[in-house]
Each structure stands twice: as structure tokens, then as C-alpha cells.
DSSP file (Angstrom, degrees, kcal/mol; ACC not computed):
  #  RESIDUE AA STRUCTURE BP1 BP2  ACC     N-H-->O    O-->H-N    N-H-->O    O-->H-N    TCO  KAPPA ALPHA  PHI   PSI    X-CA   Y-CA   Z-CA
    1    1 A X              0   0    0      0, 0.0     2,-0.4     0, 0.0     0, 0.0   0.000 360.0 360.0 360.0 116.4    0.0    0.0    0.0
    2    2 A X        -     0   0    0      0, 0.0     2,-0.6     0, 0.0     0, 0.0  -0.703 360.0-160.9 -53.9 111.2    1.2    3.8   -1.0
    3    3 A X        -     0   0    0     -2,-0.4    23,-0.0    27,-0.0    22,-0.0  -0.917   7.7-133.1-108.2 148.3   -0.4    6.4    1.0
    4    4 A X        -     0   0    0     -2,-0.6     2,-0.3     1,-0.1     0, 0.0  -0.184  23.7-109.9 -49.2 162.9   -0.7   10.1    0.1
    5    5 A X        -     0   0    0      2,-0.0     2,-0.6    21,-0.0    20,-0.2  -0.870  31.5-148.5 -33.4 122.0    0.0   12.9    2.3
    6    6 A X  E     -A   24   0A   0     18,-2.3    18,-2.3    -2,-0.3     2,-0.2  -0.843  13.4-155.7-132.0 128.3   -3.1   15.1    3.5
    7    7 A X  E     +A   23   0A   0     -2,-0.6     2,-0.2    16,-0.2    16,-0.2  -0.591  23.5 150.1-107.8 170.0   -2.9   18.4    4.2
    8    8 A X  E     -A   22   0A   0     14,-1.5    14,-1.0    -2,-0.2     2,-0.3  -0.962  35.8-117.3-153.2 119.6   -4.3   20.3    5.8
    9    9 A X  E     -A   21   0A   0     12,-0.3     2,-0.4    -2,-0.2    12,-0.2  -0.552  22.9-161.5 -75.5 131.8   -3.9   23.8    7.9
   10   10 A X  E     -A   20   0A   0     10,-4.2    10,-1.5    -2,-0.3     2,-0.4  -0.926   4.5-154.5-120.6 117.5   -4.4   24.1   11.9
   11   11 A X  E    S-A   19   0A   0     -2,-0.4     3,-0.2     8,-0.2     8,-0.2  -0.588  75.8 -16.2 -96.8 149.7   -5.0   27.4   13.5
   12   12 A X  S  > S-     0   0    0      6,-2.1     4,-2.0    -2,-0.4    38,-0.4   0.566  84.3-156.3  34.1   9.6   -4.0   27.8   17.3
   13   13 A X  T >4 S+     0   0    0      5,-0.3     3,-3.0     2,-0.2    37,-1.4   0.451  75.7   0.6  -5.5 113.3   -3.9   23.8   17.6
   14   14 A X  T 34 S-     0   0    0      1,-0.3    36,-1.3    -3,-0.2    -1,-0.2   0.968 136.8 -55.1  49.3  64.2   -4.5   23.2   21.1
   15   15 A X  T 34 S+     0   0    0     -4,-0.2    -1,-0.3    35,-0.1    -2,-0.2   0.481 105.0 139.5  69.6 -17.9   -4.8   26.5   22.0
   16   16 A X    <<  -     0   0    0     -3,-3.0     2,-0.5    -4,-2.0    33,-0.2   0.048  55.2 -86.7 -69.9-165.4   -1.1   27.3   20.3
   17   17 A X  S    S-     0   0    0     31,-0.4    31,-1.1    -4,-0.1    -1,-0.1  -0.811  73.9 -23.5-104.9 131.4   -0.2   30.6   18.1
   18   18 A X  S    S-     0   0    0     -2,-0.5    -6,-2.1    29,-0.2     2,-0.4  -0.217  94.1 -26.8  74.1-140.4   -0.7   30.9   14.7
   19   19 A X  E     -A   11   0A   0     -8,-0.2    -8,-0.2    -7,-0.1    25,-0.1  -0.809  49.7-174.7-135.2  82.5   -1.0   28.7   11.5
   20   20 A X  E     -A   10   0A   0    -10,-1.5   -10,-4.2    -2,-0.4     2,-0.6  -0.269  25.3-130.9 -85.4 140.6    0.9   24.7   11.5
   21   21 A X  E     -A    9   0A   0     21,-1.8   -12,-0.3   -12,-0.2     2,-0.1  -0.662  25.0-162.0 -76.2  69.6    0.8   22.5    8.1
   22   22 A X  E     -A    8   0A   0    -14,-1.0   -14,-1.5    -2,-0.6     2,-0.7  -0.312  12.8-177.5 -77.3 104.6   -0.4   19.0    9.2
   23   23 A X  E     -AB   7  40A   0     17,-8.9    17,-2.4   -16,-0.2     2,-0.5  -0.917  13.3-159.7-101.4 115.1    0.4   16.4    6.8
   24   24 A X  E     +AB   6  39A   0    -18,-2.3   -18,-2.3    -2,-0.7    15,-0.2  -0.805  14.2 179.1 -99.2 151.8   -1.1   13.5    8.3
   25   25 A X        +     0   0    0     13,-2.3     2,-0.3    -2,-0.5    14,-0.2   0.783  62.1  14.9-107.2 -42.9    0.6   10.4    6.7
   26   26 A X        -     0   0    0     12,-2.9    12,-0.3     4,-0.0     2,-0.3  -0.852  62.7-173.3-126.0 174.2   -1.3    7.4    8.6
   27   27 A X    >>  -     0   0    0     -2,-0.3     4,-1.8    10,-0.2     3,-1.1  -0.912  45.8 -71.0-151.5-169.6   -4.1    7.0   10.6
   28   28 A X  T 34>S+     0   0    0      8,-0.8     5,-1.7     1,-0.3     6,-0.5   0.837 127.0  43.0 -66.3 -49.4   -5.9    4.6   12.8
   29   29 A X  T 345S+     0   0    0      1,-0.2     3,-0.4     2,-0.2    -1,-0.3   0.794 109.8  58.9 -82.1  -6.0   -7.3    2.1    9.9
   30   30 A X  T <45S+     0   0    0     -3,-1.1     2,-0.6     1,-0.2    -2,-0.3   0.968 119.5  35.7 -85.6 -60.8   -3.6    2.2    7.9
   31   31 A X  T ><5S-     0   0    0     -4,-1.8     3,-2.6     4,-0.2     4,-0.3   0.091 109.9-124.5-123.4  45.4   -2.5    0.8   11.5
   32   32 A X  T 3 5S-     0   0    0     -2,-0.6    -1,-0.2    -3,-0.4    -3,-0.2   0.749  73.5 -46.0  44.7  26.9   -5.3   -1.3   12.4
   33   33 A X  T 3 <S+     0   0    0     -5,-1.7    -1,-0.3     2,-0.3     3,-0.1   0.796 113.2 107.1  89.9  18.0   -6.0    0.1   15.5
   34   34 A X  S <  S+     0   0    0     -3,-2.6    77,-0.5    -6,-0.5     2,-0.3   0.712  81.2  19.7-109.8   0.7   -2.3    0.4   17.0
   35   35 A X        -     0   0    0     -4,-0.3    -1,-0.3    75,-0.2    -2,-0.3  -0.966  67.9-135.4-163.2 152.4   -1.3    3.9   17.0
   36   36 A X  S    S-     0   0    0     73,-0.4    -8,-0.8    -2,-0.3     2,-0.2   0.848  77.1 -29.1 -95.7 -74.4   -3.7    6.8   16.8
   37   37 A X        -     0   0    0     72,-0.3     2,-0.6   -10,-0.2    72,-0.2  -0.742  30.6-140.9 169.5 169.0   -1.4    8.7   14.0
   38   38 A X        +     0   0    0    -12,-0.3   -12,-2.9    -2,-0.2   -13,-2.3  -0.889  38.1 176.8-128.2  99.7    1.6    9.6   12.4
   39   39 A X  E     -B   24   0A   0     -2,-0.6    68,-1.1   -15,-0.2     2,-0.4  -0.302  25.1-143.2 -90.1 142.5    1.6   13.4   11.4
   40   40 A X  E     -B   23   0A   0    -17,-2.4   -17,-8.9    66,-0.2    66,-0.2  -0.917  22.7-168.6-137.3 127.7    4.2   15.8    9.7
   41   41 A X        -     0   0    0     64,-0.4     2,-0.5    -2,-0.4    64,-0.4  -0.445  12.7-165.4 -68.9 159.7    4.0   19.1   11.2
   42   42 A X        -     0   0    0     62,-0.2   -21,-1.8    -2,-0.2     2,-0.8  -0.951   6.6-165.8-154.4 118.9    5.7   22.1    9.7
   43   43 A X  B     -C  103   0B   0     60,-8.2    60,-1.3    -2,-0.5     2,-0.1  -0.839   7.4-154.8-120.6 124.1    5.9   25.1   12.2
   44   44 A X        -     0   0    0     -2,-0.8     2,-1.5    58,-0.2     3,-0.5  -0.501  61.3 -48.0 -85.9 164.9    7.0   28.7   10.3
   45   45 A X  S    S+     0   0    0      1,-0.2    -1,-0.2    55,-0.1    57,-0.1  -0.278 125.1   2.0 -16.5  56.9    8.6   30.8   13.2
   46   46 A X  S    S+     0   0    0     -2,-1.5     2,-0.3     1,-0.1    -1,-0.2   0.708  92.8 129.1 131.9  63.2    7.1   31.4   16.6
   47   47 A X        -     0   0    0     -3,-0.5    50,-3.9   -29,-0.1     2,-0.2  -0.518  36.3-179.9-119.9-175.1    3.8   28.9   15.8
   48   48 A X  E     -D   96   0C   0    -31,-1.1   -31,-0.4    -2,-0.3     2,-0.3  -0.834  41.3-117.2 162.3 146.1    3.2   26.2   18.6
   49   49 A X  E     -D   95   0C   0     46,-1.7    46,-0.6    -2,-0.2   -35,-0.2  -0.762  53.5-119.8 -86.4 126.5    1.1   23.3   19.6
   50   50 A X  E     -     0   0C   0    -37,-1.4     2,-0.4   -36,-1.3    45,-0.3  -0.114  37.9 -81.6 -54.0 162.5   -0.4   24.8   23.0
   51   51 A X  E    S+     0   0C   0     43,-0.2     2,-0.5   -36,-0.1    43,-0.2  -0.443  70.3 142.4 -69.3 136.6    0.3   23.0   26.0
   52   52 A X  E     -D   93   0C   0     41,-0.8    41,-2.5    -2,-0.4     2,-0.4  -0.910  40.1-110.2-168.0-155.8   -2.0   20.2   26.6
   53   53 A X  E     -D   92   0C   0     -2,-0.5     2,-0.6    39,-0.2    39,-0.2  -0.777   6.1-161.0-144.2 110.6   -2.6   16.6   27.9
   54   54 A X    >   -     0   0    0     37,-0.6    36,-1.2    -2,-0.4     3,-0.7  -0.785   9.1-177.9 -68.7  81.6   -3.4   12.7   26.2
   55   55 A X  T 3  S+     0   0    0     -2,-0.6    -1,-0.1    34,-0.2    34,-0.0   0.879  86.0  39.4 -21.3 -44.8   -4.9   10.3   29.0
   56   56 A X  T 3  S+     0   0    0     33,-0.1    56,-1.4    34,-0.0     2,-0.2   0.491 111.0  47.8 -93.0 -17.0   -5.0    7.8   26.6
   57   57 A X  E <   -G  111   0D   0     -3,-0.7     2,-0.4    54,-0.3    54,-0.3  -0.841  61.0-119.6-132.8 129.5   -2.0    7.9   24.4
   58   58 A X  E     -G  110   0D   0     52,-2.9    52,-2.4    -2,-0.2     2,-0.4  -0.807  30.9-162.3 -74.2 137.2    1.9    8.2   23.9
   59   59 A X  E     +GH 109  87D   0     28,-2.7    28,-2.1    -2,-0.4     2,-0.5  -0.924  12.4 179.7-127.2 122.1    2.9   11.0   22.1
   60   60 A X  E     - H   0  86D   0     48,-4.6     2,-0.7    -2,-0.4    26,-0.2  -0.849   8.3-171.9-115.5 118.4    6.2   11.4   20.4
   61   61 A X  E     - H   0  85D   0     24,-0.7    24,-5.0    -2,-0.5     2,-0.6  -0.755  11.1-167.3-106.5 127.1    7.5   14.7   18.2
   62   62 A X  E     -IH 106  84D   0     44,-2.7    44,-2.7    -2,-0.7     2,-0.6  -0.991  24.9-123.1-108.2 118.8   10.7   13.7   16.6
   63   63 A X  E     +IH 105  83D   0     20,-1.5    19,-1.5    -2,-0.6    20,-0.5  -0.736  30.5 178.1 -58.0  87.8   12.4   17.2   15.2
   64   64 A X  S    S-     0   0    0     40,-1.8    41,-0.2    -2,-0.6    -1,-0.2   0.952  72.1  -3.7 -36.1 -71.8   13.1   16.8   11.3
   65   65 A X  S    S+     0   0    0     39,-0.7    17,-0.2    15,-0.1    38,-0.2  -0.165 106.8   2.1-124.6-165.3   14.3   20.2   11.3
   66   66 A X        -     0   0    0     36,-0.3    15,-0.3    -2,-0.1     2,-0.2   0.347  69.1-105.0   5.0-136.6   14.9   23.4   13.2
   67   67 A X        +     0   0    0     34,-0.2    31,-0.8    13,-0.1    32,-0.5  -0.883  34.5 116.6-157.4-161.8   14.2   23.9   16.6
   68   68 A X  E     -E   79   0C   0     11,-1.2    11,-2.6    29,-0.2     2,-0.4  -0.941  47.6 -11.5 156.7 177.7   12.8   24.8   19.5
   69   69 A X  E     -E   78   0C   0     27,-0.4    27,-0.9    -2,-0.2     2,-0.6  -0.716  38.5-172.8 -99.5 117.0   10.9   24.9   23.4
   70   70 A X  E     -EF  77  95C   0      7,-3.1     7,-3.3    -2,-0.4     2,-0.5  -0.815  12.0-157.1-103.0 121.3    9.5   21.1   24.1
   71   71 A X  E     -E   76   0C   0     23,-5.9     2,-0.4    -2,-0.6    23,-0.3  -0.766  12.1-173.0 -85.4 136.5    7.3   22.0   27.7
   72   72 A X        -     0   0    0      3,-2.8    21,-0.2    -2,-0.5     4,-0.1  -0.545  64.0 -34.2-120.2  76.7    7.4   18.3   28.8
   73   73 A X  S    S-     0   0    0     19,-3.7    20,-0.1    -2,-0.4     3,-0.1   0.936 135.4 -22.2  68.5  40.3    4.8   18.3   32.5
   74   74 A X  S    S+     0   0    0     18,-0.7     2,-0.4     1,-0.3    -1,-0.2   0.835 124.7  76.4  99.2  18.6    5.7   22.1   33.8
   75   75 A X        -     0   0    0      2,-0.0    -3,-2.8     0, 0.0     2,-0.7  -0.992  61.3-141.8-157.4 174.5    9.4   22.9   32.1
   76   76 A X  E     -E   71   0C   0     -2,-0.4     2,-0.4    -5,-0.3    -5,-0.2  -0.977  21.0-172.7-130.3 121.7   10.5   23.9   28.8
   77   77 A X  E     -E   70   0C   0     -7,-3.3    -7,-3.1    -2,-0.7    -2,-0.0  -0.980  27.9 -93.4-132.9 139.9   13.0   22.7   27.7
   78   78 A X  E     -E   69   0C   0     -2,-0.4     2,-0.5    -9,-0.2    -9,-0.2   0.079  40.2-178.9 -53.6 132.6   15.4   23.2   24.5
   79   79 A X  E     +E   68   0C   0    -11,-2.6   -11,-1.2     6,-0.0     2,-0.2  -0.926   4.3 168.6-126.1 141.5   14.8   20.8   21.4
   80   80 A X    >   -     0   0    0     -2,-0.5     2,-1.0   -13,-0.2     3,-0.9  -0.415  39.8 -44.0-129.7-166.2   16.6   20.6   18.0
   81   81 A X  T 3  S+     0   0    0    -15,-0.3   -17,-0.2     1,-0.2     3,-0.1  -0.606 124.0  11.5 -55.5  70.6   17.1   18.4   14.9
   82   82 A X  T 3  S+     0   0    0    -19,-1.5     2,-0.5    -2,-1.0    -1,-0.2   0.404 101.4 107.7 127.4   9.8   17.3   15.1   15.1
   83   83 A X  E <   -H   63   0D   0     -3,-0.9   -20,-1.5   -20,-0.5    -1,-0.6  -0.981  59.2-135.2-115.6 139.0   16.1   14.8   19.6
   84   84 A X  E     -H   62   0D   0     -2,-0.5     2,-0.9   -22,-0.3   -22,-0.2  -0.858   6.9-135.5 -92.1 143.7   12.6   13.4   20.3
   85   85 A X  E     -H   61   0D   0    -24,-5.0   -24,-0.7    -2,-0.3     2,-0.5  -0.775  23.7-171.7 -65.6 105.9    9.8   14.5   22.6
   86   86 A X  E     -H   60   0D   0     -2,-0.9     2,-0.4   -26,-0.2   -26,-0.2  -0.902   6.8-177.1-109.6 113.3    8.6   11.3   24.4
   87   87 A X  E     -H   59   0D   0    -28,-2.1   -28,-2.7    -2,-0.5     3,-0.1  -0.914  13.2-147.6-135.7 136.9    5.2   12.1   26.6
   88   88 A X    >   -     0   0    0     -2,-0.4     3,-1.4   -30,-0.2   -30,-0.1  -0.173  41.3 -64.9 -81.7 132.7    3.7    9.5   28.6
   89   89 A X  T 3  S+     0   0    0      1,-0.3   -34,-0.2   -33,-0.1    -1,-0.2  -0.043 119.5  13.1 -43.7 141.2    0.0    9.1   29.3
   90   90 A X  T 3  S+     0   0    0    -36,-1.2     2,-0.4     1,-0.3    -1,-0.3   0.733  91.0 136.6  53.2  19.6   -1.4   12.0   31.3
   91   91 A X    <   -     0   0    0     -3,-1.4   -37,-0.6   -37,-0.5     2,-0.5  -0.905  54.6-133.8-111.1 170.3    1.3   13.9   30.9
   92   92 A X  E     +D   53   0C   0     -2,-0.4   -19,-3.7   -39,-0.2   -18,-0.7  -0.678  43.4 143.7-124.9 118.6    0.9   17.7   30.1
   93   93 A X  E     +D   52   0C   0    -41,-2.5   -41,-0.8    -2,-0.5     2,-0.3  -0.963  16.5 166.4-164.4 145.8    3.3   18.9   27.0
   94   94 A X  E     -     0   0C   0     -2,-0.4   -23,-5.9   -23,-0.3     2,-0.3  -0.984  19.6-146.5-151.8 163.9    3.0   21.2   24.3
   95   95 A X  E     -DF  49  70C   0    -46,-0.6   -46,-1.7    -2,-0.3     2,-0.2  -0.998   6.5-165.4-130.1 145.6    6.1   22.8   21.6
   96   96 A X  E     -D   48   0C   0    -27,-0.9     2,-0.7    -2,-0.3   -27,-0.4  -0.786  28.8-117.9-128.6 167.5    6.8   25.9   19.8
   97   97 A X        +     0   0    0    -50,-3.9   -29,-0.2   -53,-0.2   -53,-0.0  -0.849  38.8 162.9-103.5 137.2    9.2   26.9   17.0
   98   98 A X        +     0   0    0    -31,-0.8   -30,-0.2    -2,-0.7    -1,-0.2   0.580  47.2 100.1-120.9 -14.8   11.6   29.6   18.7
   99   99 A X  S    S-     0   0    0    -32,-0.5     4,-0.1     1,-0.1    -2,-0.0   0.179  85.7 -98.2 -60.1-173.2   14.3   29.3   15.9
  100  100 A X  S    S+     0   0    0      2,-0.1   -55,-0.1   -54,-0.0     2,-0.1   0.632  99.1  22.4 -90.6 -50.7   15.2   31.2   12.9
  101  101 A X  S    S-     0   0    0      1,-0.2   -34,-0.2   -57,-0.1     2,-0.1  -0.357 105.9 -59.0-113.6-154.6   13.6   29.3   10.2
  102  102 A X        -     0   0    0    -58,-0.1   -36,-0.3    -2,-0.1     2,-0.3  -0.468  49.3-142.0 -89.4-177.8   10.6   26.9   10.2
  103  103 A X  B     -C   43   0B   0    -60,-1.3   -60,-8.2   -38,-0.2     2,-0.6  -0.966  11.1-156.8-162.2 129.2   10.9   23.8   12.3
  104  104 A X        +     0   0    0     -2,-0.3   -40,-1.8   -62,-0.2   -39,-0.7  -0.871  15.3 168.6-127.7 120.0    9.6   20.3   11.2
  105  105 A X  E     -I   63   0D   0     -2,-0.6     2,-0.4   -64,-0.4   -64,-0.4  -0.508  31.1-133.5-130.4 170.2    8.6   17.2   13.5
  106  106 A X  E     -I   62   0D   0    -44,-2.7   -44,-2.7   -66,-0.2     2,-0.3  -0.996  24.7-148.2-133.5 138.7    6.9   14.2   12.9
  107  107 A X        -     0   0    0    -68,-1.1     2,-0.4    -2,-0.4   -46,-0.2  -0.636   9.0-163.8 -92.6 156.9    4.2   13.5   15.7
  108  108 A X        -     0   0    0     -2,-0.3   -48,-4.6   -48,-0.2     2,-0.3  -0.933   1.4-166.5-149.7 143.5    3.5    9.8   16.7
  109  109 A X  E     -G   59   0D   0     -2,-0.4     2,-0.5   -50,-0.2   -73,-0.4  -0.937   8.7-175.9-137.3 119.0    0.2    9.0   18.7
  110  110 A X  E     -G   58   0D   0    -52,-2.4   -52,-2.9    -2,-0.3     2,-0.2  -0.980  18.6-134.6-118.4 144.7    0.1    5.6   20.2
  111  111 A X  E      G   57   0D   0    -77,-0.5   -54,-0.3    -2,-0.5   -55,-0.0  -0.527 360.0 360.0 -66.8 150.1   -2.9    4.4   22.0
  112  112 A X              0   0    0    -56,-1.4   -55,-0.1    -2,-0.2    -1,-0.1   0.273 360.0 360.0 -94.4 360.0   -2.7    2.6   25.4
């Protein structure tokens, strides 16, 4: 199977600033009910995913490109090219681009 990219634009996503590209690349019926989905973001300068929180879910943003501040459950901390975010159900995490150019992750959503 070949899947497309589809995008699509997200304003404030969870509450964040401005206007992210969302390509989502799989989703729940491509992976039969094991993972949630597997996203490429593309965040132009000072955009962000707001802080928020998955009971249900892992969520991981692996940094393609740029950088930037990953809050991981109440600190912020620097994230770059090539580091992943790993947050754990119930925990409370959100990212922004603070760099120079745009800044590109790939999200992964596993269920629990």
C-alpha cells in the first residue's frame, strides 16, 4: 500500500499561536487500531502546539528540522534536529518553534 500525504492547515492547535501545516501520513485504519497517528508538522517561526494533555496515548515529536521549546509536565526545555519529545500518558506537553527558520517534526500518537 502507498499512502498520500493530506494536508491540511491548523490554527491555534490546542490553543497554540498561529497557523501549523499537518500532513497527516497514517491513521488509525492504515494501522489497524495500533497507533492513533503519524503526522508531519511544519511550524513557520514562533507557531506552537499549545500546552496540553493525552490520558490515553503516547505521544512522540521527533524534530526533522529546526528547533525549539518542548514543555514536557511544567518545564520547557530546548529541542533541536534530530532529539525526540517522548510524553507518557497524562502527561501535560505542548512545543513551539523559537528558531530562525521553520521547524519540522513528525508527531506519533500511540494508544494505550
Amino acid at each position: 500500500m502507498i499512502r498520500s500525504e493530506a494536508i491540511e492547515l491548523s490554527s491555534n492547535r490546542a490553543g497554540g499561536e498561529g497557523t501549523l501545516t499537518v500532513s497527516k501520513i497514517l491513521n488509525p485504519e492504515d494501522m489497524e487500531g495500533k497507533a492513533e497517528a503519524i503526522m508531519k508538522i511544519t511550524f513557520p517561526v514562533g507557531t506552537s502546539i499549545g500546552v496540553h494533555q493525552h490520558n490515553d496515548a503516547f505521544e512522540q515529536y521527533h524534530v526533522l528540522s529546526g528547533s525549539g521549546i518542548f514543555h514536557d509536565n511544567g518545564e520547557d526545555k530546548q529541542i533541536k534536529a534530530g532529539e525526540t519529545g517522548l510524553m507518557k500518558p497524562g502527561g501535560i506537553h505542548g512545543i513551539k518553534n523559537t528558531g530562525e527558520s521553520e521547524m519540522v517534526i513528525i508527531a506519533f500518537f500511540f494508544v494505550t
